[in-house]
N, CA, C and O atoms as CSV, one atom per row, in Angstrom:
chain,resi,resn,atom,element,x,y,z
A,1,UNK,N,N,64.200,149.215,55.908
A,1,UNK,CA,C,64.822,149.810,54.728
A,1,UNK,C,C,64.338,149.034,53.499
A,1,UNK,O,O,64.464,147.816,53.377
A,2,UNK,N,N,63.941,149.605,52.867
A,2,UNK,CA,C,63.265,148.957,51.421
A,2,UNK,C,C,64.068,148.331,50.500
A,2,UNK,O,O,63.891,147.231,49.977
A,3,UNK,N,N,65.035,149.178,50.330
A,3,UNK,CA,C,66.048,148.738,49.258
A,3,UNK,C,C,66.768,147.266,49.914
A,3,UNK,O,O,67.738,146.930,49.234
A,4,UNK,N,N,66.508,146.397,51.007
A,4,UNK,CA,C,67.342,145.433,51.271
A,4,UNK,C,C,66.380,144.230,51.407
A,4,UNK,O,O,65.541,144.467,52.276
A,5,UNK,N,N,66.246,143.170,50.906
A,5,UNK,CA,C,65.928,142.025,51.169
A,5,UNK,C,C,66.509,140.897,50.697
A,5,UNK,O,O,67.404,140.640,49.893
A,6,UNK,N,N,65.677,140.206,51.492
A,6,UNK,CA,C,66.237,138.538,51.300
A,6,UNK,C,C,65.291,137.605,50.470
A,6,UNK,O,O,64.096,137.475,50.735
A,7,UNK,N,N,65.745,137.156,49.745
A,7,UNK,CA,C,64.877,136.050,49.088
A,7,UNK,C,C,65.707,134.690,49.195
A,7,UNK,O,O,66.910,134.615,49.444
A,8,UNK,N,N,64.611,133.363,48.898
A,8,UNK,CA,C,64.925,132.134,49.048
A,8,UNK,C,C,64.899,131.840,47.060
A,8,UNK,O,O,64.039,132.409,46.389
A,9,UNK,N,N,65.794,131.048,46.496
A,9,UNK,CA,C,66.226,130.670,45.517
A,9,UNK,C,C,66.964,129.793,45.314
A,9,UNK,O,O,68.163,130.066,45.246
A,10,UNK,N,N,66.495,128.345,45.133
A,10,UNK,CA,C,66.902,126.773,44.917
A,10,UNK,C,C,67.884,126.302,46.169
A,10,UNK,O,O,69.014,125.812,46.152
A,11,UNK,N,N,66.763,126.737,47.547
A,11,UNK,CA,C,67.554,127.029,49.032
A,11,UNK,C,C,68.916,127.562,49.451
A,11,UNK,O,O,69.703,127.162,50.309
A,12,UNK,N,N,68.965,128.536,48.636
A,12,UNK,CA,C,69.950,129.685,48.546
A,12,UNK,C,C,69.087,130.890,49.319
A,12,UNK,O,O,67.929,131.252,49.110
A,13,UNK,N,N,69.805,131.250,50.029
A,13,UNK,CA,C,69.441,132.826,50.715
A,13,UNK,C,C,70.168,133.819,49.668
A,13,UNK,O,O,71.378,133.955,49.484
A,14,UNK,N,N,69.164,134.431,49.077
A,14,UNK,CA,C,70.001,135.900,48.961
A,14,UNK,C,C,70.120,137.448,49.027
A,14,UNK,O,O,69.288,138.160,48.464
A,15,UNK,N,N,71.077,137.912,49.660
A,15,UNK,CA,C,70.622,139.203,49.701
A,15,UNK,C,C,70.542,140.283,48.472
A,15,UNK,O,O,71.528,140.397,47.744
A,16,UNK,N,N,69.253,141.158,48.211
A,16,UNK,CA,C,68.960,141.776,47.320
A,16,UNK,C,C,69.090,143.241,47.811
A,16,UNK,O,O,68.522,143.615,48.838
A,17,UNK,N,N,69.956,144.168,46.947
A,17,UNK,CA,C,70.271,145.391,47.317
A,17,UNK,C,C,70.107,145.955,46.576
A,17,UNK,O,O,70.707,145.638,45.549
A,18,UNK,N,N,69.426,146.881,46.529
A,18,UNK,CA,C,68.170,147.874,45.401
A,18,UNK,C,C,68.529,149.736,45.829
A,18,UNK,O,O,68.011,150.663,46.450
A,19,UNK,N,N,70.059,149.359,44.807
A,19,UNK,CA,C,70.135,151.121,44.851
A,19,UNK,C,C,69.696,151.986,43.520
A,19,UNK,O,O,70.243,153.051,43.235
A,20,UNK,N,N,68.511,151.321,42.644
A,20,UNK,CA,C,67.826,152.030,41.634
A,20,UNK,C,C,67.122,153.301,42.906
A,20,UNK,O,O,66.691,153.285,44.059
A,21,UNK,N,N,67.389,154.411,41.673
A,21,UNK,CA,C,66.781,155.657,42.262
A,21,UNK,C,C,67.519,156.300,43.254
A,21,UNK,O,O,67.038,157.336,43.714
A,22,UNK,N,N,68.887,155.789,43.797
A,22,UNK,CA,C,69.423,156.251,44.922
A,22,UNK,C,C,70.499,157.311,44.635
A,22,UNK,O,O,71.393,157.293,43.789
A,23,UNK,N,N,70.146,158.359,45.670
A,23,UNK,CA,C,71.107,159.497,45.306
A,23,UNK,C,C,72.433,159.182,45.786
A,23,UNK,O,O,72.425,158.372,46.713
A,24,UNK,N,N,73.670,159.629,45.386
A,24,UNK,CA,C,74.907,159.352,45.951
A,24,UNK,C,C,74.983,159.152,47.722
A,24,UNK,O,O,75.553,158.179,48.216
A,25,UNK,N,N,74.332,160.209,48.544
A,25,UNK,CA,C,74.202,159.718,49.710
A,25,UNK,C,C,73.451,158.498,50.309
A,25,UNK,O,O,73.821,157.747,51.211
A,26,UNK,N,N,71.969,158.485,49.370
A,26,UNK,CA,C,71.309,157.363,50.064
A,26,UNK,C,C,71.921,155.949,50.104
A,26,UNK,O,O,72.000,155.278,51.133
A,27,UNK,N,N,72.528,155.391,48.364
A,27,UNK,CA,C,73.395,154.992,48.126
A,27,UNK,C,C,74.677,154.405,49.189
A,27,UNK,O,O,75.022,153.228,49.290
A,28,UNK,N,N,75.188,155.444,49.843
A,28,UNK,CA,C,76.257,154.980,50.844
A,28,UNK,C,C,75.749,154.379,51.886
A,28,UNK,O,O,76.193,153.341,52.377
A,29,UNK,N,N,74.402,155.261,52.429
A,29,UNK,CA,C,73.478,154.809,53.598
A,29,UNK,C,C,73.002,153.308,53.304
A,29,UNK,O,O,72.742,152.675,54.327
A,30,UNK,N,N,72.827,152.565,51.993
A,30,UNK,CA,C,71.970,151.367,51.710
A,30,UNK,C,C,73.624,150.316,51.972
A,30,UNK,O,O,73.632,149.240,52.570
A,31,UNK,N,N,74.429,150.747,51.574
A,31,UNK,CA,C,75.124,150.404,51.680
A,31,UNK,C,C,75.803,150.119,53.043
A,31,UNK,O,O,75.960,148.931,53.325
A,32,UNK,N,N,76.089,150.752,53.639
A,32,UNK,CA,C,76.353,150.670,55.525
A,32,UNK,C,C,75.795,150.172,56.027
A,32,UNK,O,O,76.112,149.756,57.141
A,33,UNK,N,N,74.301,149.879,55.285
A,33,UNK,CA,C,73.301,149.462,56.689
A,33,UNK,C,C,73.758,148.082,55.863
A,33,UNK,O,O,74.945,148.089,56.188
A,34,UNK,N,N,73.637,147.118,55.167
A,34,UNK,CA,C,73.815,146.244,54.150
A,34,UNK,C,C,75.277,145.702,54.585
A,34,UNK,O,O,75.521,144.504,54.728
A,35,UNK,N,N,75.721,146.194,54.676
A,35,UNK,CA,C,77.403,145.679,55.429
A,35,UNK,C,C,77.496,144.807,57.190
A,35,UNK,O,O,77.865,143.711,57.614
A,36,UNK,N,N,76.848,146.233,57.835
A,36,UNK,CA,C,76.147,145.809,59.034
A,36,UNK,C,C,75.755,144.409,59.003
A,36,UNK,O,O,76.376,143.410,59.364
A,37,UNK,N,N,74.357,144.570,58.395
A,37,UNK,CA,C,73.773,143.090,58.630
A,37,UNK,C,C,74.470,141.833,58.193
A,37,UNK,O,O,73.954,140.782,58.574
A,38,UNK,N,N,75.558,141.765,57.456
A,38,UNK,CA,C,75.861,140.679,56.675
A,38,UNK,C,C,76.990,140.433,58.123
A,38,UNK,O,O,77.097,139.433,58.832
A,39,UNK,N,N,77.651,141.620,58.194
A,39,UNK,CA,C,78.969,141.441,59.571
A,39,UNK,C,C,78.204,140.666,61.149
A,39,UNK,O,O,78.685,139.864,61.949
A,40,UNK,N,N,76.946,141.297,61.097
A,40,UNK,CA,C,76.519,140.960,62.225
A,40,UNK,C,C,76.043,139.198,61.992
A,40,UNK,O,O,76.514,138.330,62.728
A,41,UNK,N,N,75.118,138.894,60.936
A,41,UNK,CA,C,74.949,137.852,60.879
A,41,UNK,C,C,76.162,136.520,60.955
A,41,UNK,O,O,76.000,135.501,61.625
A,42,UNK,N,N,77.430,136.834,60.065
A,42,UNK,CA,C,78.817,136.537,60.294
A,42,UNK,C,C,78.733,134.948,59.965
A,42,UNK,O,O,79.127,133.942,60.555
A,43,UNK,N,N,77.844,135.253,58.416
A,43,UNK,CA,C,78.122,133.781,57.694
A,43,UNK,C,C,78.438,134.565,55.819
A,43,UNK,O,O,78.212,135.640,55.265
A,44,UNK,N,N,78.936,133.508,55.524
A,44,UNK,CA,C,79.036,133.513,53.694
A,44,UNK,C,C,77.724,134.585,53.271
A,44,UNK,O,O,76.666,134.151,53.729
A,45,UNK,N,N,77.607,135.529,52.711
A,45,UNK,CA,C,76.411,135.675,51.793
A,45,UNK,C,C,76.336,135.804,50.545
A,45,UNK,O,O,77.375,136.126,49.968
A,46,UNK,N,N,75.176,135.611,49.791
A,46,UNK,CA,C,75.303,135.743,48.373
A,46,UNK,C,C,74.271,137.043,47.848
A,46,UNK,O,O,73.045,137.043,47.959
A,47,UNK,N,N,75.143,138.176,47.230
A,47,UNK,CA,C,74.943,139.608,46.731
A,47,UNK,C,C,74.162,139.624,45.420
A,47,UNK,O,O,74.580,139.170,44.356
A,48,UNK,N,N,73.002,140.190,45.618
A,48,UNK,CA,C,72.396,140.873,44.304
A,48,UNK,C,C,72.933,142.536,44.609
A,48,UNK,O,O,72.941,143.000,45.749
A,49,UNK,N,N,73.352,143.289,43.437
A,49,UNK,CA,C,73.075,144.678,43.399
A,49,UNK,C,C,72.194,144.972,42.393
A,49,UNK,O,O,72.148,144.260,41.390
A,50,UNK,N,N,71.316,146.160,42.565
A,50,UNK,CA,C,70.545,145.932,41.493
A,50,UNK,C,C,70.848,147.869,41.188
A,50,UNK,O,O,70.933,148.687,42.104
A,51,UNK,N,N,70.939,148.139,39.969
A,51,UNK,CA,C,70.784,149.690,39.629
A,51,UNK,C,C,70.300,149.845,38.665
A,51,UNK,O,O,70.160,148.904,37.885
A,52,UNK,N,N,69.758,151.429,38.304
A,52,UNK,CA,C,69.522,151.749,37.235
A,52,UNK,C,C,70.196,152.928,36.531
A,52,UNK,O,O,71.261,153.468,36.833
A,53,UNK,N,N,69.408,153.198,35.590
A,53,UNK,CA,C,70.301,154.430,34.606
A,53,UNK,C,C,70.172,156.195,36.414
A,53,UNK,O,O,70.606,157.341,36.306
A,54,UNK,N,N,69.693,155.782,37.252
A,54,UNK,CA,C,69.458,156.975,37.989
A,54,UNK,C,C,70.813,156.783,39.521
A,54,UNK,O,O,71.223,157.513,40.423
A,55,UNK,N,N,71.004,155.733,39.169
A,55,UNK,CA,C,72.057,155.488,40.451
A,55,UNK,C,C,73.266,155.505,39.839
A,55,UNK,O,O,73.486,155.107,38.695
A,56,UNK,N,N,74.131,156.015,40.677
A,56,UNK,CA,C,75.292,156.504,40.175
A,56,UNK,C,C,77.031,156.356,41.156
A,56,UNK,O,O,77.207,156.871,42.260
A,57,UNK,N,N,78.044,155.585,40.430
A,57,UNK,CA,C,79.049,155.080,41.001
A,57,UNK,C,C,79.577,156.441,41.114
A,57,UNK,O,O,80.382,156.640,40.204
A,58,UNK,N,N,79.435,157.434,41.868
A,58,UNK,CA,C,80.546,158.691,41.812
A,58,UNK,C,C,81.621,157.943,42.493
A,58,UNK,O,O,81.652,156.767,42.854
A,59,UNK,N,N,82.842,159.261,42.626
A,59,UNK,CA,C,84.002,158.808,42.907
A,59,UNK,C,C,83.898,158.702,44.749
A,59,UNK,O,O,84.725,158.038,45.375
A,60,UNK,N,N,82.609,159.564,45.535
A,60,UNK,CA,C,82.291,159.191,47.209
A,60,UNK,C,C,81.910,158.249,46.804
A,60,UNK,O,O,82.713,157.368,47.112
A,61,UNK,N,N,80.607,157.618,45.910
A,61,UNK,CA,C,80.709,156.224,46.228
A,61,UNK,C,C,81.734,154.884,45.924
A,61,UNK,O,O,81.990,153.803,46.455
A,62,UNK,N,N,82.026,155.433,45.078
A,62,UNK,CA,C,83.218,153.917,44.792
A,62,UNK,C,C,84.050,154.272,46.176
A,62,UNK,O,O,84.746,153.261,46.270
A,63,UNK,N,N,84.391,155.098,47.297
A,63,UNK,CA,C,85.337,155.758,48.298
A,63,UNK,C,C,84.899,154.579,49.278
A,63,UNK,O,O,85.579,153.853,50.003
A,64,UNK,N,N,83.333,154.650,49.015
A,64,UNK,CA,C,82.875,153.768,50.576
A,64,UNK,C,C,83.047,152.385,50.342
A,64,UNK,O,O,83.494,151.559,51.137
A,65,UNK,N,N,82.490,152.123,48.697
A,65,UNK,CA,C,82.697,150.561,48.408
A,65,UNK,C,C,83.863,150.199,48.574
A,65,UNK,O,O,83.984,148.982,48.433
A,66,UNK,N,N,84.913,150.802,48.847
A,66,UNK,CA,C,86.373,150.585,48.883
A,66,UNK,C,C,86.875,150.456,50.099
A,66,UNK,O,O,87.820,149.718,50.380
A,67,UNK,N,N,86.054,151.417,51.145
A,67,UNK,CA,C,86.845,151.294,52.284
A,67,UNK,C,C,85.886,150.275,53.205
A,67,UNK,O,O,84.764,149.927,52.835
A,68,UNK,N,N,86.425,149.907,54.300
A,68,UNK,CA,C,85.574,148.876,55.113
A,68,UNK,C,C,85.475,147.909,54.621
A,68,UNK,O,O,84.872,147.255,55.472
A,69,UNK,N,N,85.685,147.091,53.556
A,69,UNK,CA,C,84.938,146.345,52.828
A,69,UNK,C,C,84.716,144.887,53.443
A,69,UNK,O,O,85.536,144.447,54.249
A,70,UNK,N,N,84.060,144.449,53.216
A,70,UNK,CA,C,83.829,142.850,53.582
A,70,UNK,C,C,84.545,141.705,53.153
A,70,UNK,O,O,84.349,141.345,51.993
A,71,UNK,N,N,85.474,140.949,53.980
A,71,UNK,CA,C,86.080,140.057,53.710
A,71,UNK,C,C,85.285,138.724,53.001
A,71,UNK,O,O,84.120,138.471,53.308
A,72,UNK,N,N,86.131,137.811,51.908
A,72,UNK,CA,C,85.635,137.384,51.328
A,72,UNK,C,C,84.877,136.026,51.889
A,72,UNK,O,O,84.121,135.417,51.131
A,73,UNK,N,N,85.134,135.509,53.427
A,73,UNK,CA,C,84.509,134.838,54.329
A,73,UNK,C,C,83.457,135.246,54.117
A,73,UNK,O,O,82.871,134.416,53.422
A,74,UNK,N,N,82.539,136.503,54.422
A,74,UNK,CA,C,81.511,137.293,54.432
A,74,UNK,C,C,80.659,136.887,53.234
A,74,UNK,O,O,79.511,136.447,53.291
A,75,UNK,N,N,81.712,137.194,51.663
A,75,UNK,CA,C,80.756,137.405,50.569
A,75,UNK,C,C,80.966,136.417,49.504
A,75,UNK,O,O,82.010,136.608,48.880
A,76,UNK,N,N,80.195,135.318,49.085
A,76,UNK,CA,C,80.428,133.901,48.757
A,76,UNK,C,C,80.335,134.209,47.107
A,76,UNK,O,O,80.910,133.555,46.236
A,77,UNK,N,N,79.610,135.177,46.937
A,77,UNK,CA,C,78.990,135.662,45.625
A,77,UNK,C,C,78.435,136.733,45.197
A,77,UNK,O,O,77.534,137.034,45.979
A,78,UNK,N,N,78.525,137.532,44.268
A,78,UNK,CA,C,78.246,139.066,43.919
A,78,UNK,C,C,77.726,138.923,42.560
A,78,UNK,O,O,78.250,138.292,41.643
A,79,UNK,N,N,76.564,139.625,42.539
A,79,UNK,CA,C,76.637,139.616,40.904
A,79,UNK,C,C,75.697,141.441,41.389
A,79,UNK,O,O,75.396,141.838,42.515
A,80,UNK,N,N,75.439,142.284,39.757
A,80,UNK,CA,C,75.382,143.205,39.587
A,80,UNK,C,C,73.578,143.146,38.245
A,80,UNK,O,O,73.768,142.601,37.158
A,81,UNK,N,N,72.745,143.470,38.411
A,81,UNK,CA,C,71.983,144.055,37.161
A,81,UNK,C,C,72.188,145.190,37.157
A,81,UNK,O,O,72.998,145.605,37.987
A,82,UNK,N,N,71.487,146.239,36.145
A,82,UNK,CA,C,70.430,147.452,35.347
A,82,UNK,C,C,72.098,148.103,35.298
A,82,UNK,O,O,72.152,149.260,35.714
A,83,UNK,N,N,73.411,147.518,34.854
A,83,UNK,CA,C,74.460,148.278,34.747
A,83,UNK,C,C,74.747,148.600,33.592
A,83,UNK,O,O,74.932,147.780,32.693
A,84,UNK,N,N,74.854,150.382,33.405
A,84,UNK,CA,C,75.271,150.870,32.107
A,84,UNK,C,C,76.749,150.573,31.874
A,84,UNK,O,O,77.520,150.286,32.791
A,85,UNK,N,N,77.075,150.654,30.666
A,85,UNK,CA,C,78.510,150.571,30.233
A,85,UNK,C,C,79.318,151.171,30.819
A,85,UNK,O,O,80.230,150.619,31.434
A,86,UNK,N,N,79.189,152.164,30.766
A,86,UNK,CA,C,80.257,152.819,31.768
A,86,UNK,C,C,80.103,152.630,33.178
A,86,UNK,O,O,80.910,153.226,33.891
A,87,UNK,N,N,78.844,151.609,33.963
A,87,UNK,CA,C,79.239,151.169,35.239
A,87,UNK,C,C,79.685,149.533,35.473
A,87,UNK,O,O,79.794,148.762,36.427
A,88,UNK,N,N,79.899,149.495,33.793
A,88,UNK,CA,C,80.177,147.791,33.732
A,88,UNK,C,C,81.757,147.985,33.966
A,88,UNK,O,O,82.526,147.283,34.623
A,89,UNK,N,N,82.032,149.295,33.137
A,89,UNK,CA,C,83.543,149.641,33.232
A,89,UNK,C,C,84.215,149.383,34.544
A,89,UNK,O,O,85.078,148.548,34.816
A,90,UNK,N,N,83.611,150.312,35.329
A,90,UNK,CA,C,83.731,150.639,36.786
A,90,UNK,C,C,83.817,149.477,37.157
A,90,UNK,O,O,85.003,149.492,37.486
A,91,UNK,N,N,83.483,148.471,37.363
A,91,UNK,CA,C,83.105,147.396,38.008
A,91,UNK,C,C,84.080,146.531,37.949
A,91,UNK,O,O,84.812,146.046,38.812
A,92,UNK,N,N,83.971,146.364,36.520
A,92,UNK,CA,C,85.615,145.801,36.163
A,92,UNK,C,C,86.811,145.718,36.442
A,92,UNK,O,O,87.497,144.752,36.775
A,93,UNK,N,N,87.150,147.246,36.228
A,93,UNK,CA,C,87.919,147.479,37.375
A,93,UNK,C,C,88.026,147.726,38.656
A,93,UNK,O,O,89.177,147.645,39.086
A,94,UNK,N,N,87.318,147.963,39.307
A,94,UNK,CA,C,86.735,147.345,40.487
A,94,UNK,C,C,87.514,146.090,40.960
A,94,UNK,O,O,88.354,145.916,41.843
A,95,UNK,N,N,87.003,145.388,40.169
A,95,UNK,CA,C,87.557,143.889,40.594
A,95,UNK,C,C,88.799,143.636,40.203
A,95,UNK,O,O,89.580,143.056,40.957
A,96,UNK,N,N,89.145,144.035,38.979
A,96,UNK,CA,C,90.598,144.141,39.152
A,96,UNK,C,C,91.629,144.435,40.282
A,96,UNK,O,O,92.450,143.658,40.768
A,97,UNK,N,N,91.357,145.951,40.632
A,97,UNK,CA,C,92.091,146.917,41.293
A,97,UNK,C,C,91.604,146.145,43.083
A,97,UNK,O,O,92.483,146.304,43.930
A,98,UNK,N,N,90.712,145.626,43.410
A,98,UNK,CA,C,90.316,145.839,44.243
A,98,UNK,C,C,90.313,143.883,44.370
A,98,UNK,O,O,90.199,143.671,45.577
A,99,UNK,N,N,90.354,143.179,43.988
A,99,UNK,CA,C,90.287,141.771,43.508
A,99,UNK,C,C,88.827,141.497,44.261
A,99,UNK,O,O,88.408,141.103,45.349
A,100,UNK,N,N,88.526,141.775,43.492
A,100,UNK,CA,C,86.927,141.542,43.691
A,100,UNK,C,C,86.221,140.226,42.453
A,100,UNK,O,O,86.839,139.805,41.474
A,101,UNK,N,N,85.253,139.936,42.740
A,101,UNK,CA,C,84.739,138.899,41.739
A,101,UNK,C,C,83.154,139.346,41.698
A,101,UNK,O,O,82.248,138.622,42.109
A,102,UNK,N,N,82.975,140.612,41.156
A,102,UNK,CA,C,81.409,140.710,41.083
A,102,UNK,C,C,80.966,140.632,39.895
A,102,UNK,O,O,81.199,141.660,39.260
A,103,UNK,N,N,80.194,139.511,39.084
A,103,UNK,CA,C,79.950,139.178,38.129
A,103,UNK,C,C,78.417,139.945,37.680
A,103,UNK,O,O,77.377,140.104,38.320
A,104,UNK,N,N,78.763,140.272,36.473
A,104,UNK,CA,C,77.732,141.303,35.676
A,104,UNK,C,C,76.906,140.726,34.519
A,104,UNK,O,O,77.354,140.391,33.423
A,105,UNK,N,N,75.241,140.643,35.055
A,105,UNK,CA,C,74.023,140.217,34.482
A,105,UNK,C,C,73.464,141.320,33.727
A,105,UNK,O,O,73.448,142.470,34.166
A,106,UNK,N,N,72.972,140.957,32.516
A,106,UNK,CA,C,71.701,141.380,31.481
A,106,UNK,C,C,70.348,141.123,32.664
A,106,UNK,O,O,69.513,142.017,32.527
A,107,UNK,N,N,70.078,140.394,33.460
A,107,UNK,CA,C,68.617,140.345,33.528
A,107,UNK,C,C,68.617,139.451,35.302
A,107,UNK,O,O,69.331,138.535,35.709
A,108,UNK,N,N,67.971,139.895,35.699
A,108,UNK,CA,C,67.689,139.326,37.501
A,108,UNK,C,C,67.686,137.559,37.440
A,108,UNK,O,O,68.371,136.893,38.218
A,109,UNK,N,N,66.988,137.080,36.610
A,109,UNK,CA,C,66.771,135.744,36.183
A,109,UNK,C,C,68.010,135.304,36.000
A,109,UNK,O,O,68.132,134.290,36.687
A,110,UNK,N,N,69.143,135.576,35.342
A,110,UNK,CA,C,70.339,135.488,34.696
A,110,UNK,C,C,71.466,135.526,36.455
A,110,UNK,O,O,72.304,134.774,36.952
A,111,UNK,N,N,70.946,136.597,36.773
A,111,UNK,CA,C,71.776,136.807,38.152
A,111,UNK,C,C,71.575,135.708,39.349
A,111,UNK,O,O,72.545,135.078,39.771
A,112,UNK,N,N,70.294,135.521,39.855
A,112,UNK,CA,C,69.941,134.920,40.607
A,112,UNK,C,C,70.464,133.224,40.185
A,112,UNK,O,O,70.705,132.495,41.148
A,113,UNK,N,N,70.598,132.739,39.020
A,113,UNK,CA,C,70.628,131.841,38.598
A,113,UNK,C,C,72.031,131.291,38.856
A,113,UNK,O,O,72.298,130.221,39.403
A,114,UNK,N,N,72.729,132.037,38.460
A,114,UNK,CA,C,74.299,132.089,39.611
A,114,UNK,C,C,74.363,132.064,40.363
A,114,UNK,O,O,74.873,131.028,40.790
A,115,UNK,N,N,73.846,133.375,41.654
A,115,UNK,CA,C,73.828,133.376,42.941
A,115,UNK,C,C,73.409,131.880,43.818
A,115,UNK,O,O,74.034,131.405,44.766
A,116,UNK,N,N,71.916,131.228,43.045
A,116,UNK,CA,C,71.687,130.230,43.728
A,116,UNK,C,C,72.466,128.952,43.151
A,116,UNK,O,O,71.907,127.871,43.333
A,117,UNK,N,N,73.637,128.955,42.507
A,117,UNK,CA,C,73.938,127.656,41.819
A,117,UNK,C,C,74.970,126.912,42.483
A,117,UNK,O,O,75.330,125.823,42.038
């Protein structure tokens, strides 16, 4: 699957999740498979999401990010790029509603720089 990799960053593992271009279904699919691996591996990980102006939080996807979700054992760190305002919104509350802590980057450099810190 393309949209998922791992990179090494100041010996930080992190996983990179690349739903630019993804239609609401593929989207859920990058997502499931991305859950999978982190459950199966069954250590801390640290989250890139990456989107653009073409990927889109509908209300099925915020449904899936909501249900199943990964305990915070699982997810050590979250951060978000290419997010429009109105998916910074989303997000926000997101974490509010959902007590989430996914912190929102201007630029991959900016993100990663957290993730590995």
């Amino acid at each position: 699957m393309n949209e998922i990799r791992k990179a090494i960053v100041n010996n930080q593992e992190i996983v990179e999740v690349d739903y630019s271009n993804c239609n609401e279904d593929r989207m859920i699919e990058v997502l499931s498979t991305v859950r999978a691996i982190i459950r199966e591996e069954n250590k801390p990980h640290r989250v890139l999401a990456i989107f653009n102006e073409r990927s889109f939080l509908t209300p099925k996807v915020m449904a899936v990010f909501n249900s199943e979700r990964l305990g915070s054992n699982l997810l050590e760190r979250q951060a978000a790029i290419g997010v429009s305002n109105p998916k910074k919104g989303i997000i926000y509350g997101h974490n509010i509603l959902e007590n989430n802590h996914i912190q929102v980057f201007e630029s991959k450099e900016e993100a990663l720089k957290y993730l590995a810190g």
